[in-house]
C-alpha positions in Angstrom: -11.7 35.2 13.2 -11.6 31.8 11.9 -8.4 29.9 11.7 -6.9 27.0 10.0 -5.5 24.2 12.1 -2.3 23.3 10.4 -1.3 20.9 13.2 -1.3 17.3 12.7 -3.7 15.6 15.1 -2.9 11.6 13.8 0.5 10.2 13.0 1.4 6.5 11.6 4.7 5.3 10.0 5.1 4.4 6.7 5.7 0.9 4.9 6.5 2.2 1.5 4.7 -0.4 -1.5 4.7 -0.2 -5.1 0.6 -1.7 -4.1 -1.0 -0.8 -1.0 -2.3 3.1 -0.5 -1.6 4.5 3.0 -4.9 3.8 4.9 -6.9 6.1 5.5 -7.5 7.5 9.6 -11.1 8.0 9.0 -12.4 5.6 7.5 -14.2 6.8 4.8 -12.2 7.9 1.4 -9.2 8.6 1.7 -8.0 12.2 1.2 -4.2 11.8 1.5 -1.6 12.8 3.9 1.3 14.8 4.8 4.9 13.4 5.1 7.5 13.8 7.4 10.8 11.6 6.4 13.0 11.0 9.5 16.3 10.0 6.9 16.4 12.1 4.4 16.9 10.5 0.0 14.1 10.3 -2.6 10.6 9.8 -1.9 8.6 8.4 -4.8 4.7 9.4 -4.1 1.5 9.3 -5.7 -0.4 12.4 -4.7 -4.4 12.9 -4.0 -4.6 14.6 -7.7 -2.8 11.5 -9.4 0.5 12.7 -10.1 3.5 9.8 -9.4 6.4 12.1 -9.2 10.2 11.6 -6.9 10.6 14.2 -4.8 14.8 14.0 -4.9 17.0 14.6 -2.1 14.6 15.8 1.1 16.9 16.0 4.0 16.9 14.9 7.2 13.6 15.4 9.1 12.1 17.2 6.2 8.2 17.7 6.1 6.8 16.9 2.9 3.8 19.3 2.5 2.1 17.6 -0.6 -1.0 15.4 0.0 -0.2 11.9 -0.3 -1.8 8.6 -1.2 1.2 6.3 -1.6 4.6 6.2 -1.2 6.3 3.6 -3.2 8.6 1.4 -2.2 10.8 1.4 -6.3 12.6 4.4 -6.0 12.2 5.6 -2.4 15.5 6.2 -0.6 14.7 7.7 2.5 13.6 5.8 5.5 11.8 6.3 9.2 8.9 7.8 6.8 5.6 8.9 8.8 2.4 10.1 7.7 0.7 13.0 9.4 -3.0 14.1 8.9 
C-alpha cells in the first residue's frame, strides 16, 4: 500500500518581505511551503493559489499547514518563522 510522506525533508527560516517569494528548494517553480512559527502573532501569507490572507493569532510553535509562497513582512507579528517542504 502506497503512502504519503507527510514529513518535511528540507527546512529554512524565514525573512518575512512585502517583495521577495520564499525560494524555492528545487530549483525549478516554486510550489510553496509549509510553516512552522516558533513565536506565535499574525502571519500575513500569500498562498500557491493566490490568496493574501492573515492567519490571526497562531500560537507558539504552531505548524501552519497551508502551502506558502510568501510571508510578508506588513502585518506579520510572529517571529522565528521556518519553512518546511
Amino acid at each position: 500500500m502506497a503512502y504519503q510522506k507527510l514529513q518535511a525533508g528540507r527546512a529554512s527560516a524565514v525573512t518575512p518581505s512585502d517583495t521577495v517569494e520564499i525560494a524555492s528548494v528545487t530549483g525549478g517553480s516554486n510550489n510553496g511551503c509549509v510553516l512552522f512559527a516558533g513565536v506565535g502573532g499574525d502571519v500575513r501569507i500569500l498562498t500557491v493559489g493566490g490568496d493574501d490572507v492573515v492567519l490571526k493569532n497562531i500560537a507558539n510553535g504552531q505548524f501552519i499547514p497551508v502551502q506558502v509562497l510568501k510571508v510578508f513582512a506588513t502585518n506579520t507579528t510572529a517571529t522565528n518563522l521556518v519553512a518546511l517542504w
